[in-house]
C-alpha positions in Angstrom: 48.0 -34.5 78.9 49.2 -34.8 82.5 51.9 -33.8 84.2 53.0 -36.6 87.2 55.3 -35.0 89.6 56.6 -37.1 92.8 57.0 -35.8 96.0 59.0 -36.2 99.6 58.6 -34.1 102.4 58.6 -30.9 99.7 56.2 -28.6 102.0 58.4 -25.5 101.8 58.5 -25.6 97.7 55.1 -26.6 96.7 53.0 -24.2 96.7 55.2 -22.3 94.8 55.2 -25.4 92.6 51.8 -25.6 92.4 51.2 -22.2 91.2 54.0 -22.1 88.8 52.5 -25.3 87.3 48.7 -24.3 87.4 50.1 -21.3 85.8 51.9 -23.0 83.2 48.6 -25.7 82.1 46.4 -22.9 82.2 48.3 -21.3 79.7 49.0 -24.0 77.6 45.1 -24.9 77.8 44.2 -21.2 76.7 46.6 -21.7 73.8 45.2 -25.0 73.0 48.9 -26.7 73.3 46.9 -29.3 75.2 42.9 -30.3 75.8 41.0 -28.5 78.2 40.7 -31.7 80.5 44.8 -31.9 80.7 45.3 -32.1 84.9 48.6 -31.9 87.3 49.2 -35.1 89.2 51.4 -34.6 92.6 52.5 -38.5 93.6 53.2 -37.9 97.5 55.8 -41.1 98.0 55.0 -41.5 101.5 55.8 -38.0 102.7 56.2 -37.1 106.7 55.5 -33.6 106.4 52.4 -31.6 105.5 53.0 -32.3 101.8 49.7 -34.3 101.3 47.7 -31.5 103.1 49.2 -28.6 100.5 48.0 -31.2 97.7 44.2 -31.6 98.7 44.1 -28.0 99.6 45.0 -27.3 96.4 42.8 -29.9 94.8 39.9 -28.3 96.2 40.8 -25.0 94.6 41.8 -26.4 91.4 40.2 -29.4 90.1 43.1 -30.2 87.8 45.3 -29.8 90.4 45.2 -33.6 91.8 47.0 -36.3 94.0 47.4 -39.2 94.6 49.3 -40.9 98.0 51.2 -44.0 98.1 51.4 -45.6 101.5 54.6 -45.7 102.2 58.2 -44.5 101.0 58.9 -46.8 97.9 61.1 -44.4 96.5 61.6 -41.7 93.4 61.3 -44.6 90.2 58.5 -46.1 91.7 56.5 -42.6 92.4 57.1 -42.3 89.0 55.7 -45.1 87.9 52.6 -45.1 90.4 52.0 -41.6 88.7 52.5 -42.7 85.3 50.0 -45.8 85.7 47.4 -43.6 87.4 48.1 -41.1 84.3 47.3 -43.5 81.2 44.6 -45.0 83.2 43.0 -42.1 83.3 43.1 -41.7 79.5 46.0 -39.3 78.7 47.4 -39.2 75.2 50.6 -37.7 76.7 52.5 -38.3 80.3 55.3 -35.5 81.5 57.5 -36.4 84.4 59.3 -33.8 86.2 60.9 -33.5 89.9 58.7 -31.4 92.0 61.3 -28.7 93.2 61.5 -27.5 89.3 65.2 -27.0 89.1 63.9 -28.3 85.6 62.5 -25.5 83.8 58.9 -25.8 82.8 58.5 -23.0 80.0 60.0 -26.0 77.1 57.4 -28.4 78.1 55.3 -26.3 75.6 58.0 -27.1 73.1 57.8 -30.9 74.2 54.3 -31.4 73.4 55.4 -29.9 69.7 58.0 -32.0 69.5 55.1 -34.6 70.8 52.8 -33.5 67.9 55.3 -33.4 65.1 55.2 -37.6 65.6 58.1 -38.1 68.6 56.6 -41.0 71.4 59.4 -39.7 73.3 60.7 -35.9 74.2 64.0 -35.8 76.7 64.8 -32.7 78.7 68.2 -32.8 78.6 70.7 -30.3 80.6 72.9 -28.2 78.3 75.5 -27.7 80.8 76.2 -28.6 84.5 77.7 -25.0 85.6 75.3 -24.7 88.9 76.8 -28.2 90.1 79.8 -28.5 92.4 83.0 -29.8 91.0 82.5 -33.5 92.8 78.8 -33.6 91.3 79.9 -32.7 88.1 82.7 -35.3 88.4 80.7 -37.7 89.8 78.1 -37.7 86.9 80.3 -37.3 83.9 82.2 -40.8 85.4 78.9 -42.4 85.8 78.0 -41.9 82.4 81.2 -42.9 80.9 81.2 -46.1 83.4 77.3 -47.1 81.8 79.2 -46.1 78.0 81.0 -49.3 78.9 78.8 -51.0 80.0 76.7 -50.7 76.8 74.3 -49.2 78.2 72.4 -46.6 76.1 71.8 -43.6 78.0 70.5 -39.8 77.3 73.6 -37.8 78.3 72.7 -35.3 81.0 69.2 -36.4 81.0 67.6 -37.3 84.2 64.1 -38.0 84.9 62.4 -35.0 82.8 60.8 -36.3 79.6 57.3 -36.6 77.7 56.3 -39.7 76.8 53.4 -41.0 74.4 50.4 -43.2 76.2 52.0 -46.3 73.6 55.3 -45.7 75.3 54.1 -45.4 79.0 51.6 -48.6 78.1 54.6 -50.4 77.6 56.9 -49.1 80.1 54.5 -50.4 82.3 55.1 -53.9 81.0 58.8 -53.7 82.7 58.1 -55.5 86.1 61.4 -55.3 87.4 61.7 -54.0 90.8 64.8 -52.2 90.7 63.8 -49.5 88.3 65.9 -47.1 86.6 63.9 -45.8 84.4 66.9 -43.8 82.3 68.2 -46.9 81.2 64.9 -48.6 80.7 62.7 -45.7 78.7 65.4 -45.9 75.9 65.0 -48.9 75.2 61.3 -48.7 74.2 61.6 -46.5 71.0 64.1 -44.4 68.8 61.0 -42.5 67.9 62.8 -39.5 70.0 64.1 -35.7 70.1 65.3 -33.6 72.7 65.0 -30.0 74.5 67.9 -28.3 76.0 66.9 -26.5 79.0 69.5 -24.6 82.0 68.7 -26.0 84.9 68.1 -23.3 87.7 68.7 -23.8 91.5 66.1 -25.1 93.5 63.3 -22.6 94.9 63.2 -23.4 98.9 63.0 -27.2 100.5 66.7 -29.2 100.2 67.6 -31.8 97.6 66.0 -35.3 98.9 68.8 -37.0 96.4 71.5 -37.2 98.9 75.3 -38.5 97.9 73.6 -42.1 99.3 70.6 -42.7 97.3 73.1 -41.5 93.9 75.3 -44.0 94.6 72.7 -46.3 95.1 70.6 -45.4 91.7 73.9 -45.3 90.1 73.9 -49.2 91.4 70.6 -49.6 90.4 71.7 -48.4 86.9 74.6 -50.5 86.7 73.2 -53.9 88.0 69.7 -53.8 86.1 71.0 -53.5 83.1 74.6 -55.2 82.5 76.6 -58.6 83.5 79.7 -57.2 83.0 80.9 -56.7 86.2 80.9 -60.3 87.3 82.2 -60.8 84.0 84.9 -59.1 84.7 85.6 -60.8 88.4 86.5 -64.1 85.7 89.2 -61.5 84.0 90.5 -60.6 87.5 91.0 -64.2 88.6 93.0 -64.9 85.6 94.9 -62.0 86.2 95.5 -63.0 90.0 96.6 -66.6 88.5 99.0 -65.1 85.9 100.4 -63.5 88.9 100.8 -66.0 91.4 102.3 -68.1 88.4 105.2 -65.2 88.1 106.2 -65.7 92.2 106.1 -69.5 92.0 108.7 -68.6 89.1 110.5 -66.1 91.1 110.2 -68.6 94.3 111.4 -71.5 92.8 114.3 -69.5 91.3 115.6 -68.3 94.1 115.3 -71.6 95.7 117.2 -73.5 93.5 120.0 -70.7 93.9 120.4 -71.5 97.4 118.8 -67.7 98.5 116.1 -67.3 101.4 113.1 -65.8 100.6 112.3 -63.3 103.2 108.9 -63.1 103.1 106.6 -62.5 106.1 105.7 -58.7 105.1 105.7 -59.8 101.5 103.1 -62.9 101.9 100.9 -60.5 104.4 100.6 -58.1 102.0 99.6 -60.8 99.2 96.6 -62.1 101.9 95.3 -58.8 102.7 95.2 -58.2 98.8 93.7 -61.2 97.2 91.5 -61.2 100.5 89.9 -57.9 99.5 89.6 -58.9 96.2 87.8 -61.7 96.4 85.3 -59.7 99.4 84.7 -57.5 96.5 83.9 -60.1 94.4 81.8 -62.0 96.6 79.4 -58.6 97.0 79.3 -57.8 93.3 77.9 -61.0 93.0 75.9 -60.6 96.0 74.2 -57.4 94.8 73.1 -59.4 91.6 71.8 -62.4 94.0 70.2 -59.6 96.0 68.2 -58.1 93.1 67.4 -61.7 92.0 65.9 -62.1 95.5 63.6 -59.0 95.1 62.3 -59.4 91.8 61.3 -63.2 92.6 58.7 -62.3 95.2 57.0 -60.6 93.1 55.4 -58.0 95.5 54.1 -55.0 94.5 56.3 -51.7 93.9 53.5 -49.7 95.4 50.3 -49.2 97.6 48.0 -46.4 97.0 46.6 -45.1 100.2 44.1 -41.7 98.6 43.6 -40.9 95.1 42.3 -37.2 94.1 41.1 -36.9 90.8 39.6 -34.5 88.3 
């Protein structure tokens, strides 16, 4: 087994990371949850601070304790993914993902890797509440996953990146070459072969969140526009709408012409400009977010660069 956890700038929370984890393994590895040979991997995603430094000194005092450090800042999916590919390269049976501040608690990864031995190629963490989350968080997340409900798309409620997953499954998770990852939407759809573990997540240990309100709105995009057409199918629903209206004034126009009344209308037709006018600018950059993404995944380059690797 091994356990991939990314990291950004997370100096002030890793070692105690690092010793909750090394804790945790060496337990499980007494027990003989998992083989002897079962290894940490911390996936530093281009990290400014002295986050790399922590993970070799901590290498060299732990062998399983190991590293590996991407070139630059590609982001929290792709860590994930750089981690995972290391991981199954490197032979393991089993792959855990988990964010490196450990608001997600460790102590039922032992009862993932039962659920993982009872048959399951895939074990979610899921939240069983969001109590430690501010009302606009809580808000914010429940209307995200009713908005992807819509949309059809199938995801774990209050799930987030905190899962076990077989080597078959991370094989071919690894086949998805799409650059605009989210990997929520996109690990469901490899296998129903699933179960859960309900956990209450704790707050984090030291370090702050590196998932500001920007990069949520911009996963929840990523979440949205990978995996659905719908919203430029609805911009054709809107434009019929905006014709049904028009056709009611050119009614209500001609009406009042042919009654001999002025139509006073210099506010009215203003208002009707700026309105239509915004609609169609949103429009316009729905449709240029999907012609965006097009452009990315086109070229084709790679999601990564691996700079250092530090293995068992």
């Amino acid at each position: 087994m091994i356990i991939v956890l990314p990291c950004f700038n997370e100096e002030e929370v890793l070692p105690i990371t690092i010793a909750r984890m090394s804790d945790l393994l060496e337990r499980m590895i007494a027990g003989n949850k998992v083989s002897d040979d079962s290894r940490l991997l911390f996936v530093d995603d281009g990290s400014k601070d002295k986050t790399w430094e922590i993970i070799e000194s901590a290498h060299n005092n732990k062998p399983f304790v190991c590293g590996q450090k991407l070139a630059r800042n590609v982001g929290h999916q792709n860590a994930l993914m750089a981690g995972m590919e290391n991981a199954v390269n490197a032979g393991a049976d089993m792959v855990v993902t988990i964010d490196a501040d450990l608001q997600d608690d460790i102590n039922v990864i032992p009862e993932m890797v039962t659920q993982y031995t009872e048959g399951f190629d895939i074990v979610y963490g899921v939240r069983r509440e969001r109590k430690t989350d501010t009302w606009f968080k809580k808000t914010t997340a429940q209307t995200f996953y009713r908005i992807m409900k819509l949309m059809g798309v199938g995801l774990v409620y209050n799930h987030a990146d905190f899962r076990l997953m077989s080597s078959f499954v991370v094989k071919e998770l690894l086949l998805y070459r799409e650059r605009n990852l989210f990997l929520r939407g996109i690990v469901p759809c490899i296998s129903d072969n699933s179960a859960f573990v309900y956990y209450n997540r704790i707050e984090r240990q030291a370090g702050e969140s590196k998932y500001p309100l920007r990069k949520m709105i911009h996963l929840a995009s990523d979440g949205v526009t990978s995996f659905t057409i719908k919203p430029i199918k609805a911009l054709i629903g809107l434009g019929a709408v905006f014709i049904i209206i028009s056709l009611c004034i050119l009614v209500y126009v001609l009406y009042n012409y042919f009654r001999g009344h002025v139509v006073g209308g210099w506010s009215s037709l203003m208002l009707s400009m700026w309105f239509i006018g915004g609609c169609i600018m949103v429009g316009l950059g729905i449709v240029g977010e999907y012609i965006g993404k097009i452009y990315m995944e086109v070229k084709d380059r790679p999601r990564y660069n691996v700079e250092k690797t530090l293995l068992k």
